[in-house]
C-alpha positions, -999 to +999 in steps of 0.1 A: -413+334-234-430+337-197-413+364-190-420+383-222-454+374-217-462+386-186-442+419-190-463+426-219-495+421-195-483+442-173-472+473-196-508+467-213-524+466-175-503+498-171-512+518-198-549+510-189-548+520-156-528+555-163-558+560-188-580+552-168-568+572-140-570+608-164-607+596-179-616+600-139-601+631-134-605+657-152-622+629-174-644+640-210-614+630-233-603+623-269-579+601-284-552+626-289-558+642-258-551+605-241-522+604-258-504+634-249-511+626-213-498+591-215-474+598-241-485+563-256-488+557-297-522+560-315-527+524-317-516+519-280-544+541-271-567+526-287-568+490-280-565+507-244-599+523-253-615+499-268-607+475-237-617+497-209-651+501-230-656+463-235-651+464-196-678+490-190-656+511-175-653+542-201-679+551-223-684+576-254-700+609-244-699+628-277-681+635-304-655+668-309-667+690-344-643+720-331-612+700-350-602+697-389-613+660-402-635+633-389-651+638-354-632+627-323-652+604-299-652+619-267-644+594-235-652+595-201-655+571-173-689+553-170-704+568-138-726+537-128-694+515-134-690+514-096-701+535-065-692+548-029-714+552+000-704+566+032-724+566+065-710+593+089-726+582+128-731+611+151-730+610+189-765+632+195-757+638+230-775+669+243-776+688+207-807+670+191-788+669+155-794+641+134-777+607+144-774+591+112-761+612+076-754+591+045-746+598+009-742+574-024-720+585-053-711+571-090-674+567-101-673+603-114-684+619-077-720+629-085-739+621-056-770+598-063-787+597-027-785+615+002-805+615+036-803+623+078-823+601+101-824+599+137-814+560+152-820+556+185-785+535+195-799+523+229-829+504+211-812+493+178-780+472+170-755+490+150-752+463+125-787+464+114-789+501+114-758+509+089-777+473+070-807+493+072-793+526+059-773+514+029-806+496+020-824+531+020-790+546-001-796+518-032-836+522-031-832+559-033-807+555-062-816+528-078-786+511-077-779+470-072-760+464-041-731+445-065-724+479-078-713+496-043-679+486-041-669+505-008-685+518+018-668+547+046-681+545+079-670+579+101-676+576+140-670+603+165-640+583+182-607+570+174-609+536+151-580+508+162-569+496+129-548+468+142-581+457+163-605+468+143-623+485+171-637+517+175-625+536+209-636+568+227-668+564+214-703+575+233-728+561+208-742+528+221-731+492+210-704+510+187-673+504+213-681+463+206-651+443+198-659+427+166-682+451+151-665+468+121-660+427+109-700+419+113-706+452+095-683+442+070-699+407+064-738+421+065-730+449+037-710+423+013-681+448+007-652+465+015-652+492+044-634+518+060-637+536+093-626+573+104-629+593+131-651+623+120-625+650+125-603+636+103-625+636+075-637+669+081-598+678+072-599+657+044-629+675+028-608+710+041-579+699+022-599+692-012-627+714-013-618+742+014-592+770+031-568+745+033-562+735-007-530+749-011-518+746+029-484+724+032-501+715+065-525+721+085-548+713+120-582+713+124-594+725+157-632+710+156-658+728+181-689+707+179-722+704+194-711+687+222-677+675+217-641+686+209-618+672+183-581+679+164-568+662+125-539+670+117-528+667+076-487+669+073-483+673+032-517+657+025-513+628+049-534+627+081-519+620+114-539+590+133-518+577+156-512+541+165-542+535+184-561+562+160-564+585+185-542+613+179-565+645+180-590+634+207-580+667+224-609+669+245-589+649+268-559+672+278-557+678+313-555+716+322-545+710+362-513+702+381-514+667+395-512+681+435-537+707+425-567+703+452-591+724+422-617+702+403-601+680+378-603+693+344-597+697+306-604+714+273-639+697+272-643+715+305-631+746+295-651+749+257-667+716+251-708+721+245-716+723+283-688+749+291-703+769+263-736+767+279-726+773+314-709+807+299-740+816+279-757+817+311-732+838+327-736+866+301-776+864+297-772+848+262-801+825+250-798+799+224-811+764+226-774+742+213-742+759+214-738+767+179-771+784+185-757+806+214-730+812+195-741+824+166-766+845+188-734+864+205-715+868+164-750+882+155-755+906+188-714+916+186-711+901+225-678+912+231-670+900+263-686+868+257-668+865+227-637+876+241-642+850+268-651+819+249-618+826+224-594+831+259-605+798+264-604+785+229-566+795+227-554+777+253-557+746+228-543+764+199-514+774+222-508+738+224-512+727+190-490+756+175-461+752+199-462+709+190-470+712+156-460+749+142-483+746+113-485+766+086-526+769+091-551+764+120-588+757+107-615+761+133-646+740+122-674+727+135-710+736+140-702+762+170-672+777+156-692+775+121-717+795+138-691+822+152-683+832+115-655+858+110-669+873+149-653+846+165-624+840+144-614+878+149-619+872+187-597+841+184-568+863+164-566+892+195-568+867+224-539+846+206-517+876+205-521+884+243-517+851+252-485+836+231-455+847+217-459+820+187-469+830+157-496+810+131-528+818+106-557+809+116-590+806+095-623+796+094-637+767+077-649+777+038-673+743+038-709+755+046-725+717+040-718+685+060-678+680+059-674+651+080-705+633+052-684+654+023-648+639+037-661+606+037-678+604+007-644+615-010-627+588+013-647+566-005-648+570-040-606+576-037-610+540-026-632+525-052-611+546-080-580+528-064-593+493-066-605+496-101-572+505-116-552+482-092-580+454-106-568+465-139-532+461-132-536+428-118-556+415-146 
C-alpha cells in the first residue's frame, strides 16, 4: 500500500509539473488545450488545475467565447508567483560605462525593475553593494524579498564552481575566497555566477543570430577586454576551472623570441584599439567610439587593419572548434556594424584556408543583463516544478 501510495504522489506531482511547465511557456491556456499537450483525462486536468491555483501558482486570465457551449477559463501562470533578479558586474577600467546593471523579472519574464549605477569597488565591499542593489530592485518593484527566489550574478572573469571563487577578475574585492558564500547568506537565496561572455551567448542563442545554430562561438570585443563562449548544441563550454574562453590570454610569440611579450589583448584588446586609432588620425573617446567613428567615415585601412588583427583569433577558434557560426559581439564590434563584419569576412579569406560564417550580434540592448536575466528565471522555473515533484 506504500508503494501504491507514493507512485500515485508521484504521477500526480508529474502531471503538475508537465502542466505547469506549458502554462509558462507559451502559457494563456484552456482545459482542453492542457489536455492535448499532456495527453491527460478531463478530470486529471483538473484536479491538476485546481491544485496549482490553490498553490498560487496559475491563475484565471479570462474566459474563451470563440467555442460552441459554456466559456472555457483561460490559465496562465501567476507572474508574481516567484521572481529572478540578476546583477551583471562590470570591470569599468578605462571606458567610463556603468559598473553595476541589474534587472528584476516575474515568473512569466516581464521585467519589473531595471537600473545602471556606477560602484566605486576600491571604496565599497562587494557584499554590501550586490545587498544594496537587490534592495533598490524590490523598492523599485514592489516586490517582498521572500518572493525572489534566485538571483544571477555575471562577473567579467571565470567563476570556480568547485571553489566557489571568482578568477581573472579586475574589479576589486571580487577575486576573495569566500565571497559568492557571504553573498549568498546576505541576499537569503539561491545564486548563481557566470562569466559575462557566456551569458551574452546565452541571450545569442534565445533571442539572437544564433537561434537556430547547432553551435556556435562568441568572439566578445569589449570596451576594454576580450572574451570567447562557446555553446555545443545549446550547452556552454566552461571548463573545469570556468575559464575556457578567457582568450585574451593567448600568447602570440615564440618562447626564444627576443620581441615584447604578447597576446590577443595586445593585438585588439581596448588599448591596441586606441594605439591604432591614433595611428590613422581617428578620434573617438572609448573604443567602440573610434570604432564606430571609422564604420561611419568607411576607414578602409583602419578597418582593414583592426579585422587582420581580429582574425588571428578566429583563425584559432575555427581550426579548434570548426563551428558552424562565429558571432562577434560586444560594444566595439557592436559599434563596427555590418563595416566591420565585411572587413572581418575579406581579411579571413586571405588569411586561412578554413572555411566558417561569421555574423554580427542581432541584440541591440544589454546581452550579458539579458543572458542573465534568462539564466535566472530558467532557474526559478526549474525549482518550482522540481518543488512540485517533490511535494
Amino acid at each position: 500500500m506504500t508503494r501504491l501510495a507514493g507512485s500515485s504522489k508521484l504521477l500526480r506531482a508529474m502531471n503538475e509539473s508537465a502542466a505547469l511547465a506549458h502554462l509558462l511557456d507559451p502559457g494563456r491556456l484552456t482545459r482542453a488545450d492542457l489536455r492535448k499537450l499532456t495527453a491527460l483525462s478531463t478530470p486529471t486536468i483538473s484536479e491538476v488545475l485546481r491544485r496549482l491555483t490553490e498553490a498560487g501558482l496559475v491563475n484565471v486570465v479570462g474566459h474563451d467565447s470563440g467555442r460552441p457551449g459554456p466559456n472555457a477559463e483561460i490559465y496562465n501562470a501567476n507572474p508574481d508567483a516567484a521572481y529572478a533578479a540578476a546583477i551583471s558586474v562590470r570591470d569599468v577600467g578605462t571606458s567610463g560605462t556603468p559598473a553595476v546593471a541589474a534587472a528584476l523579472c516575474d515568473l512569466t519574464g516581464t521585467i519589473r525593475a531595471r537600473f545602471e549605477s556606477r560602484v566605486d569597488f576600491l571604496a565599497a565591499d562587494p557584499v554590501a553593494t550586490v545587498a544594496e542593489v537587490m534592495s533598490q530592485l524590490r523598492e523599485q518593484a514592489e516586490v517582498p524579498a521572500d518572493r525572489i527566489r534566485y538571483v544571477q550574478l555575471s562577473v567579467p572573469g571565470a567563476y570556480d564552481p568547485r571553489t566557489e571563487t571568482i578568477r581573472l577578475v579586475d574589479v576589486p574585492g571580487f577575486a576573495r575566497p569566500g565571497l559568492v558564500p557571504e553573498i549568498a547568506t546576505a541576499l537569503g537565496t539561491d545564486i548563481g555566477v557566470d562569466n559575462d561572455v557566456n551569458l551574452a551567448a546565452a541571450a545569442e542563442r534565445s533571442r539572437g543570430v544564433a537561434g537556430d545554430a547547432e553551435n556556435f562561438a562568441l568572439l566578445w570585443i569589449g570596451q576594454d577586454g576580450l572574451g570567447l563562449a562557446i555553446d555545443i548544441n545549446g550547452t556552454l563550454l566552461r571548463g573545469t576551472r570556468g575559464s575556457a574562453g578567457e582568450i585574451g590570454y593567448m600568447p602570440l610569440y615564440s618562447p626564444d623570441s627576443t620581441h615584447r611579450k604578447v597576446d590577443l589583448q595586445d593585438l585588439f584588446g581596448g588599448g591596441a584599439i586606441k594605439e591604432l586609432a591614433r595611428d590613422h588620425g581617428i578620434a573617438g573617446g572609448t573604443p567602440a567610439e573610434i570604432v564606430a567613428a571609422a564604420a561611419a567615415a568607411g576607414h578602409g585601412p583602419f578597418l582593414a587593419t583592426l579585422a587582420d588583427r581580429i582574425v588571428v583569433a578566429l583563425a584559432a577558434v575555427v581550426a579548434v572548434l570548426d563551428p558552424n557560426l562565429v558571432v562577434l559581439a560586444g560594444p566595439t564590434a557592436q559599434a563596427g556594424g555590418d563595416a566591420l563584419l565585411d572587413a572581418v569576412n575579406s581579411a579571413f579569406r586571405r588569411a586561412a584556408p578554413l572555411e566558417s560564417t561569421f555574423a554580427a550580434t542581432s541584440i541591440n540592448d544589454d546581452a550579458v543583463l539579458l543572458g542573465a536575466l534568462d539564466a535566472g528565471l530558467a532557474a526559478v522555473r526549474e525549482a518550482l516544478i522540481a518543488a512540485i515533484r517533490d511535494s
